[in-house]
C-alpha positions in Angstrom: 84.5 95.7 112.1 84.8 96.6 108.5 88.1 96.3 106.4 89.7 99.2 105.3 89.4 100.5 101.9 91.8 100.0 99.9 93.4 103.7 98.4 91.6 104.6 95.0 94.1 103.3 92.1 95.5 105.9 89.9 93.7 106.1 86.3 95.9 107.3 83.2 96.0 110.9 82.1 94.9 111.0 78.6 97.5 109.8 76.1 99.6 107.7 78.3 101.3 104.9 76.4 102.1 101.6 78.0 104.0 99.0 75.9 103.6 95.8 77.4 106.3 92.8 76.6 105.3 89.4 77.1 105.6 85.8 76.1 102.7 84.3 77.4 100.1 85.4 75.2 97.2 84.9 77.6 98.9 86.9 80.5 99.8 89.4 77.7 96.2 90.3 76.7 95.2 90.4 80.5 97.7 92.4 81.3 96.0 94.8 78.2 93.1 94.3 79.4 93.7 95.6 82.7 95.9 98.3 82.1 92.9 99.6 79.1 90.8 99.7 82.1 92.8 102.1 84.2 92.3 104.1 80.6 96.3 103.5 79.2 96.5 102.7 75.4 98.4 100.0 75.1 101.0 98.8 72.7 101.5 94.4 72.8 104.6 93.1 71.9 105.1 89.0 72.1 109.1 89.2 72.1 111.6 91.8 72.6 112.4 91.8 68.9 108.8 92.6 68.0 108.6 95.3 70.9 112.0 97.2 68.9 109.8 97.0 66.3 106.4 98.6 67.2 108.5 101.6 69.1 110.1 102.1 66.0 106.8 102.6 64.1 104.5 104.4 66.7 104.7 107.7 65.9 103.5 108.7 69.3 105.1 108.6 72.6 105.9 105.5 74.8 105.6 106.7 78.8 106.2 103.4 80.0 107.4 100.0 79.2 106.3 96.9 81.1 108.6 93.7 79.8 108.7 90.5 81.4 112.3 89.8 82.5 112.4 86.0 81.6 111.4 85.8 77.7 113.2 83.9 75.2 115.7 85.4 72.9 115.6 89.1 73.9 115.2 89.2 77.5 113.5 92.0 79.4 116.8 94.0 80.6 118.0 93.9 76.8 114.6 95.1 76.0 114.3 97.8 77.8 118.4 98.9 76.9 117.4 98.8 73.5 114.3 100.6 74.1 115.6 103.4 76.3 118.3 104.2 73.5 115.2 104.9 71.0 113.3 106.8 73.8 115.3 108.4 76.6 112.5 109.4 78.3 110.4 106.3 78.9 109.6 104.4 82.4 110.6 101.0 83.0 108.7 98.2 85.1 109.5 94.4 85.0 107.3 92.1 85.7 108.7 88.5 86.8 107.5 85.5 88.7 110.9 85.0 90.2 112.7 86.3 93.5 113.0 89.8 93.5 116.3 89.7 94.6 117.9 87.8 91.2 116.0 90.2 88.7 117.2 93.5 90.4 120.4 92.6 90.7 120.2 92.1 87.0 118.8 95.1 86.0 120.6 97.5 88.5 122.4 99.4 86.1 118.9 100.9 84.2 118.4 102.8 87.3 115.2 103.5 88.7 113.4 100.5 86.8 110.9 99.2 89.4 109.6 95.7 89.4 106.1 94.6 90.1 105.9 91.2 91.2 103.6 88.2 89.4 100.8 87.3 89.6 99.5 90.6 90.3 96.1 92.3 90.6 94.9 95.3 88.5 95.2 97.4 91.5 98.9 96.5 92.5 99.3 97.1 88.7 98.1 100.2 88.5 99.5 101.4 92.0 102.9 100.7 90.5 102.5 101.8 87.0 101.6 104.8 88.8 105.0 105.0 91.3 107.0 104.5 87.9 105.1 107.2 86.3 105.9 109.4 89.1 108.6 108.8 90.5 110.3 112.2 88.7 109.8 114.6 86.4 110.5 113.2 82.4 113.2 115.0 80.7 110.7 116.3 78.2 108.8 117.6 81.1 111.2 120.0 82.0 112.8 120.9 78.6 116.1 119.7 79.7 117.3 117.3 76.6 118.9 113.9 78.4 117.4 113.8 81.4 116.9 115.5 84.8 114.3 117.6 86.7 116.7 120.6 87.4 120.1 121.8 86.5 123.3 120.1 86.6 124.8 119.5 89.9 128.2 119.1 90.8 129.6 116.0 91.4 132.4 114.6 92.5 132.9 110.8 92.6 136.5 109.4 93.7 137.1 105.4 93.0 140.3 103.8 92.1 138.5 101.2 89.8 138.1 102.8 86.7 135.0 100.1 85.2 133.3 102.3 88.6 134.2 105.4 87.4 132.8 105.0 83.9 129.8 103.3 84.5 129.2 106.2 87.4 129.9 108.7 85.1 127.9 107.4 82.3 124.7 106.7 84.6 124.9 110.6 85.8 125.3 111.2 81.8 122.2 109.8 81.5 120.6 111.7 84.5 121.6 114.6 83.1 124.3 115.5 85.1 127.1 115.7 82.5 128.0 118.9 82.8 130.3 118.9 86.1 130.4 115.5 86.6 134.0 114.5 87.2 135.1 111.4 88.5 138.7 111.3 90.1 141.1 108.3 90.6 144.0 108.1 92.6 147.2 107.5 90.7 151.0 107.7 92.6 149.4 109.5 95.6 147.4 112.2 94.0 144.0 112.4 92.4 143.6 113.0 88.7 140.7 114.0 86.8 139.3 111.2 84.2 
């Protein structure tokens, strides 16, 4: 019997902007290569310092970055911290060659940053480039400014470690959830707003 086919791998739509981050210059220019032919442009960046620097002088916009996690110097979390203050609205995706496990726990508090795995093929690259793309609507999709595919919601998040709180409360910041976000800790036997 014949295999399966495998599901048709998602091209770009025009204009989207990949900038790729990688130390190895030979898996950086294949990496461009394959993500040119799924039709991205692409923006190459050998170091995190040089990657601050090219999103700092493309005047267009940056839909997703791709960083290797394990560079010297900068390393890809930094990177892509860095990055995402410049450009709120950006996708992340590391790349790594190490246990999955490690690198997430790493980069846990940049949210929904997916990871794709190396060595990789151009069709696992493009199916995840395309789950990162999509995964929810951009800000600037929706005209809300900081994030978020909707209105504000409610939230209530109760912790008695107040690191939790802030870090919580900042990530929903982020989401665009400030407005009703209120984080409660227990002081004396009664909960008080932060």
């Amino acid at each position: 019997s014949d295999p399966a086919p495998s599901p048709p791998v998602r091209r770009a739509r025009p204009g989207e902007t990949v900038l790729v981050v990688e130390d190895d210059a030979a898996v950086g220019r294949l990496t461009k290569t394959m993500l040119a032919d799924l039709g991205y442009a692409v923006l190459l960046a050998a170091s995190g310092a040089d990657a601050l620097e090219i999103a700092a002088s493309h005047a267009g916009r940056v839909d997703l970055l791709l960083t290797d996690v394990m560079m010297p110097g900068m390393k890809g979390p930094e990177v892509a911290r860095r990055l995402l203050a410049l450009r709120p609205g950006m996708r992340v995706l590391f790349m790594s060659g190490y246990a999955a496990e490690g690198i997430l726990r790493e980069v846990s508090d940049l949210g929904n940053a997916g990871l794709l795995q190396k060595p990789f093929t151009p069709t696992s690259l493009g199916r995840r480039l395309h789950e990162a793309l999509d995964a929810s609507p951009r800000p600037e999709a929706k005209g809300i400014p900081g994030g978020g595919a909707g209105p504000a919601l409610s939230i209530l998040h109760m912790d008695d470690d107040t690191d939790i709180l802030e870090i919580t409360r900042t990530l929903l910041r982020r989401a665009g959830h400030d407005r009703g976000a209120r984080g409660l800790l227990p002081r004396r036997g009664r909960a008080a707003a932060l």
